[in-house]
N, C-alpha and C positions, 0 to 999 in steps of 0.2 A: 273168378277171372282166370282164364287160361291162358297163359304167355307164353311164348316162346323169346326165348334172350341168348344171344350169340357176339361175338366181336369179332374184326379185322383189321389190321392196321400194319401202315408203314408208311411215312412220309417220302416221297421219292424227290429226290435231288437230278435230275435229269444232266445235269451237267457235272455229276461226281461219277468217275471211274472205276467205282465198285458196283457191279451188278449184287443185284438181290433175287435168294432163291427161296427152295423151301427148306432150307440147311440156314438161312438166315432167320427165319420162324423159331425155329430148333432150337439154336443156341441163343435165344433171345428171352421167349414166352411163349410156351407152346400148351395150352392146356384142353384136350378132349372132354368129353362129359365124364364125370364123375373124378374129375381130376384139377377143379380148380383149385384153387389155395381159399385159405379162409382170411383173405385181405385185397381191399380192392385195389386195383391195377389201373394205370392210365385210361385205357382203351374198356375198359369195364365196370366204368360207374351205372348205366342200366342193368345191367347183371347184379350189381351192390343192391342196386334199389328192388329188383324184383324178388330175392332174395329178403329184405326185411320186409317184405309186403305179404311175401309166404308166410313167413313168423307172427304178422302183427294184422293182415285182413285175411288171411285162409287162402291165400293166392296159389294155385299151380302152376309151379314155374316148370317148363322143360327147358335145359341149358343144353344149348348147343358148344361146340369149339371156339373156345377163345384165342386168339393167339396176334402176336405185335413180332415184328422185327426192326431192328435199330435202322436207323433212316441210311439209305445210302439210294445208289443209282438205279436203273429201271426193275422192275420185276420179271424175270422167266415168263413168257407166256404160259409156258405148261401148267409152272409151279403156281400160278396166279389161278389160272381155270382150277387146278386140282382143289385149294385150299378153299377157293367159290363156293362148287359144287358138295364140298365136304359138307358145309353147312347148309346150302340149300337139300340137300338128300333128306338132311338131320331136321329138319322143317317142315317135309313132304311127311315126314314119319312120325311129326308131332300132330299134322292137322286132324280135327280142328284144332285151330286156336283164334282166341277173341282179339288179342293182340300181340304186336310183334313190337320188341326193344331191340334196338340194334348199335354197338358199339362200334365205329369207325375212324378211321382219320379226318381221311377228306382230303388227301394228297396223293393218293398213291396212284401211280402211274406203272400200269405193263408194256412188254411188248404188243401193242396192236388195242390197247386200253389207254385212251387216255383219262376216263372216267370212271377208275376202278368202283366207287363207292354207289354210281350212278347206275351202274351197270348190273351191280347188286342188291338193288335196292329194288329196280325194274324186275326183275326175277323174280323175285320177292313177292314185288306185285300181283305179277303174273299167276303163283303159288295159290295166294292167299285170297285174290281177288277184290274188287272193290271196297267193299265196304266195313273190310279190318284194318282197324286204325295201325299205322307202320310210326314207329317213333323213331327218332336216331338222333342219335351225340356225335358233335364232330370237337376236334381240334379246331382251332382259332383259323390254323396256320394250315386253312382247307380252300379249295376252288369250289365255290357255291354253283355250282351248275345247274343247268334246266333240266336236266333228266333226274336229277337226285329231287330236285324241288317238286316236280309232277308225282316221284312214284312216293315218297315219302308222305305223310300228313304233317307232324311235325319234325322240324332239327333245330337242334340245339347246341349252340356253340360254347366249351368253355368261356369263361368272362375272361378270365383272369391269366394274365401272362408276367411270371411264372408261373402254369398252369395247375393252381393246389385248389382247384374248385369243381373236380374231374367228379366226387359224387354228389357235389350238394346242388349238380347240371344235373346227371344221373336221376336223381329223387324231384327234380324240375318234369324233366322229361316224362317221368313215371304219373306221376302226378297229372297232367295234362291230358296225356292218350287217355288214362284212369277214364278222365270224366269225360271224355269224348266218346269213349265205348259205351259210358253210362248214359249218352245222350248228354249231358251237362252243359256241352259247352259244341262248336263248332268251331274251329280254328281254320283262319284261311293266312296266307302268306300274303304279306307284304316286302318286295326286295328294290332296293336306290343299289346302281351300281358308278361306284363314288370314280372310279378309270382312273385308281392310282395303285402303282406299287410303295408300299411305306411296310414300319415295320413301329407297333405299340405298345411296347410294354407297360404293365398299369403298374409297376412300380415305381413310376413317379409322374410329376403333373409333365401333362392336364390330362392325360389319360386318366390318370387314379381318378381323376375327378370326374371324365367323364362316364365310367364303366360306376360309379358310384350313383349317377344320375337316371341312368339308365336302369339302375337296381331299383330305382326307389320308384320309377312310373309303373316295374312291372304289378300287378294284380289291383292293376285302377283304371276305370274308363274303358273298359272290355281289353284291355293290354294283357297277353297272357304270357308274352315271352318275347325280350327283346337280345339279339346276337348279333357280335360285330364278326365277322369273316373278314380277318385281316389279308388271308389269301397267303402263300407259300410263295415266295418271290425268287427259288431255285427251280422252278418247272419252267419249259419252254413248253405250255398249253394253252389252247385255244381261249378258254374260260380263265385266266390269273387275271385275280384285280381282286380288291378291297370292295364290300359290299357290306352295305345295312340288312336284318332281315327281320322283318317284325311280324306277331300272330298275334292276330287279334279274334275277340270271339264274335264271326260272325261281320266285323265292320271293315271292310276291306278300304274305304277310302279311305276314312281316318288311317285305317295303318299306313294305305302312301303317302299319307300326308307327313304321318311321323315318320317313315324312312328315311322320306326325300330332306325333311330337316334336322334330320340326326347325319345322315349323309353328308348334307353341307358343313355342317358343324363341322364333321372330321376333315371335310376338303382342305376347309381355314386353318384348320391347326398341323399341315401337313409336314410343315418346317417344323415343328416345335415339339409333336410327338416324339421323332427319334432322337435321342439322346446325343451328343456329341462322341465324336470318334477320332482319335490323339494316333498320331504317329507311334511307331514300338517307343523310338528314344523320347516324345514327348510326354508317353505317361510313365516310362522310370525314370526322367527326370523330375514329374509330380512325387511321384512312389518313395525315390530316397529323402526329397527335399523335407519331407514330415518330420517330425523329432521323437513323433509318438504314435502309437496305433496303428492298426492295419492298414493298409491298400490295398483292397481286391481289383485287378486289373482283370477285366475279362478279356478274350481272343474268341470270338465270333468266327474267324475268318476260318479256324480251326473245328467247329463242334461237331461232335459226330453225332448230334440232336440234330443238325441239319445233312446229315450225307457226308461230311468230312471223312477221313481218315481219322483222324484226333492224334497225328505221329509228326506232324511237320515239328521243325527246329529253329525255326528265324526267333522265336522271341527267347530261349534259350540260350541260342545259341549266342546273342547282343547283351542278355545279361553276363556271362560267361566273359566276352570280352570285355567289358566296363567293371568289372570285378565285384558285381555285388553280393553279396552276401547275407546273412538272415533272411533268404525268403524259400517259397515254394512253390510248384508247378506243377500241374497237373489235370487229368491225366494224359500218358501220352501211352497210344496202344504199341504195344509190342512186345506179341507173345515170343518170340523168339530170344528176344533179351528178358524176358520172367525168368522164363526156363533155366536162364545161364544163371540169373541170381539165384533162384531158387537149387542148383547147382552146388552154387559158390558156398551159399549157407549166410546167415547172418552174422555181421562183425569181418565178414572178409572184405577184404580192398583188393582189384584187378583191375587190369583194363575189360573199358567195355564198351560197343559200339552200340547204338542205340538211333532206336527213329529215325526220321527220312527214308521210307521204305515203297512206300506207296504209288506215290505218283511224284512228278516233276514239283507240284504245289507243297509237297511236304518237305522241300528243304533237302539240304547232305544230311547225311545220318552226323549225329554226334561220336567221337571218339575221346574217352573221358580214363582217368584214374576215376574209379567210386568205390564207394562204402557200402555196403549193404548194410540198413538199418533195421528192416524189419520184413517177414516176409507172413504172408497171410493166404489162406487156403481158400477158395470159394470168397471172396472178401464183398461187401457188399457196403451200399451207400442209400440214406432214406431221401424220399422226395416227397415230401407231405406227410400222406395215410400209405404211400407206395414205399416199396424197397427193390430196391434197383439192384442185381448182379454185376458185379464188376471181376468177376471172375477170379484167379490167382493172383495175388498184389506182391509187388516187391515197390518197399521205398530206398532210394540210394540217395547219399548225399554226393554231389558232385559240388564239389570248391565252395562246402558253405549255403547249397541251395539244394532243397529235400526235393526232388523229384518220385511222383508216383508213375510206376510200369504200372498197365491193366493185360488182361489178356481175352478179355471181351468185351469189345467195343462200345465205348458210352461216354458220355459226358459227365463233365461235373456237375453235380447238383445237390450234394447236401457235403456241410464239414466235415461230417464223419468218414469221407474219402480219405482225410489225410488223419485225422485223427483216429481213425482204424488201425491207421499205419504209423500211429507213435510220434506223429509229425503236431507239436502244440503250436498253433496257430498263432498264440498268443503270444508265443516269442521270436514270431515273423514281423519281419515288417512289409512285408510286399509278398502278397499270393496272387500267382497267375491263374487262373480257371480256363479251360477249353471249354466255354458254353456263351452262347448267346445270353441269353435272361434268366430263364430257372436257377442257374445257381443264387439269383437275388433273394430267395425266399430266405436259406438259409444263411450265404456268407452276408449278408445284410445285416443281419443279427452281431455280426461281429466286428465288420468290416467301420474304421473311421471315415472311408472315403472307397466310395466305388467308381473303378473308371473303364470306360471301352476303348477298344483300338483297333484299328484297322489294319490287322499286320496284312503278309501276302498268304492265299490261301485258297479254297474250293467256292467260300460263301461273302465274295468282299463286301463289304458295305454299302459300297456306291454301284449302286443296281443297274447303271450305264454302263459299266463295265461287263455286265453279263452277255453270252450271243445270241438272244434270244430272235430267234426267227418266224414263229407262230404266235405272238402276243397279240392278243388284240389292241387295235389302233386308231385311234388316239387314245394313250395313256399315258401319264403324268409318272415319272418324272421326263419320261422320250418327249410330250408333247407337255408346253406349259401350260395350252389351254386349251384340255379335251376337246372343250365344248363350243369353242371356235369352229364358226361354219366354215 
């Protein structure tokens, strides 16, 4: 089996202030042939999988460029076409090949692209021609489109939000195209497009339940792959919305039949999925009222997993006023205040100004007496089988609350962020994370109580508040009843 395996990715935020180039690639995850790492990466669970298939069925793999940049605002036209083309060159230069695995988002948005992965995948096509089976991995948090869906054979969505199921989709995916090239199987698309915007994470019901349900039909009654496309709810594109997508081998009605009623399923439970979301002062008033154990307090409104800055200061800056103390926050980007710790040295106390740099959503910068606690080179945080660059770290204590600086952009997601940085969680009582969901994998492990909130910021919670102007229409929550003639 001749493969060809490449990835691309970045989630674009359409309505976040930070353009995204090929300098965002760079300082992100940028890896050419012969230079990937020997651990898998979000965006490159088909590369993991075609990689142990070399090892373990005598596979020829040719790897194309890998590469991911941290979610933020549109993409460079140029830098978009160039990073394209890179791979498709690298593809033209592998043919033949029997099949293609393709690692992408599913969100990313250029100047003059509003379907980056669609548009790539159509090339691809074009390349390869009909009859090589194209496989591809998306993020959850993707626009199922028509064009990705025609040039494609199979896609495959992570399950799992926080998403730590990036290779064993990978080794799904490989698996499937496998017997489709073997002749084995014939896989057709089935897609229910549910016309809501919501938002699922399977870390708690009735999602766990239903992505658990879903596991257990897939490799029965010709079901070869069921994915829920929860859709990116920060793009103002044509195609946003929540969708079912089922392959079956060969039985195309029964798949509509199971989309359109897994579809509805999730219609019903539209209220119930998302998790409740607390004012700042209503979840630190949760947070100190405990006598014991953690409170991981998330801030969504902040993640640079969605296009944020990750620098605002409102929830900061209301603990600071209410005097609390014993907790931690983080991260908040700002290389410019590293640097001055990193400066200052550890053990020093100065003034320091920090955060609020970005845009108007990120808040006044903070102006603080701190402490440098600990300063760390290259510092880095794990997210599953991944490990995440967080770049130069400095922790400062300001009045009793450990704050971590990064100086490359990212979200929370494993404890080892703060506990890299000397910061024992355990004798916090209240930890802020800038992440939507992922940090659940790991502060859950610790956490006595998890809570969300819906501070002010780039990604609010209530999706009515976004200005979306090209959404498709009727959609839920705008319309209560799509389906009303």
């Amino acid at each position: 089996m001749r493969c060809f395996t490449a990835s691309l990715g970045t989630e674009t935020n359409t309505f976040s202030p930070m353009l995204t180039s090929r300098q965002s690639f760079l300082e992100d995850f940028y890896a050419p042939p012969g230079q990937h790492p020997d651990r898998p990466t979000l965006c490159t669970g088909p590369l993991w999988a075609a990689r142990r298939r070399a090892a373990t069925k005598g596979w020829t793999v040719i790897e194309g460029t890998c590469s991911f940049a941290q979610p933020a605002g549109v993409l460079v036209r140029r830098d978009y076409e160039e990073l394209r083309d890179e791979i498709l060159e690298q593809l033209k230069a592998a043919m033949p090949v029997d099949i293609v695995l393709m690692g992408l988002h599913g969100a990313m948005v250029a100047d003059g692209y509003d379907d980056c992965e669609g548009d790539i995948l159509a090339r691809i096509r074009q390349i390869v021609g009909p009859d090589v089976p194209i496989g591809c991995e998306l993020d959850p948090h993707c626009h199922l489109t028509k064009q990705r869906l025609e040039a494609a054979d199979v896609i495959i969505c992570f399950k799992e939000f926080p998403h730590t199921d990036f290779v064993e989709r990978g080794e799904e995916l490989a698996d499937i195209i496998e017997a489709m090239a073997l002749g084995k199987v014939k896989p057709v698309a089935s897609v229910y497009d549910c016309r809501m915007i919501n938002s699922f994470p399977t870390s708690r019901q009735p999602m766990r339940g239903f992505v658990d349900r879903i596991m257990a039909m897939e490799g029965k009654d010709g079901i070869l792959s069921i994915s829920v496309a929860h859709c990116f709810p920060y793009a103002d594109v044509p195609e946003l919305g929540t969708k079912v997508l089922v392959y079956t081998d060969g039985r195309k009605a029964d798949g509509d039949a199971l989309a359109e009623k897994l579809g509805r399923e999730l219609w019903d439970l539209r209220d119930e999925v998302r998790p409740p979301f607390l004012t700042i002062d209503a979840a630190l008033d949760k947070g100190v009222a405990r006598n014991q154990g953690l409170v991981v307090i998330a801030d969504p409104a902040d993640n640079a997993g969605g296009g944020a800055a990750s620098d605002s200061t409102y929830v900061l800056r209301r603990m600071m006023e209410r005097g609390i103390t014993d907790a931690a926050l983080g991260p908040v980007w700002d290389p410019i205040a590293v640097r001055m710790c990193f400066n200052a040295g550890e053990g020093t106390r100065f003034k320091l100004r920090f955060g609020g740099k970005i845009a108007p959503t990120s808040g006044d910068p903070i102006d603080a007496e701190v402490t440098v606690t600990k300063l760390v080179r290259n510092a880095t945080q794990t997210f599953g089988k991944a490990l995440s660059q967080v770049g130069d770290a400095a922790a400062i204590d300001v009045g009793g609350i450990a704050v971590v600086l990064i100086d490359n952009r990212t979200q929370a997601l494993g404890t080892d962020l703060f506990t890299n940085l000397g910061i024992d969680l355990g004798q916090r009582r209240i930890c802020v994370v800038k992440s939507t969901n992922h940090f659940y994998a790991s502060f859950g492990k610790v956490a006595e109580e998890v809570l969300y909130m819906d501070a002010p910021g780039p990604l609010p919670r209530d999706f009515l508040r976004l200005p979306y102007t090209r959404i498709p229409r009727p959609i839920w929550p705008f319309d209560a009843d799509p389906w009303a003639a």
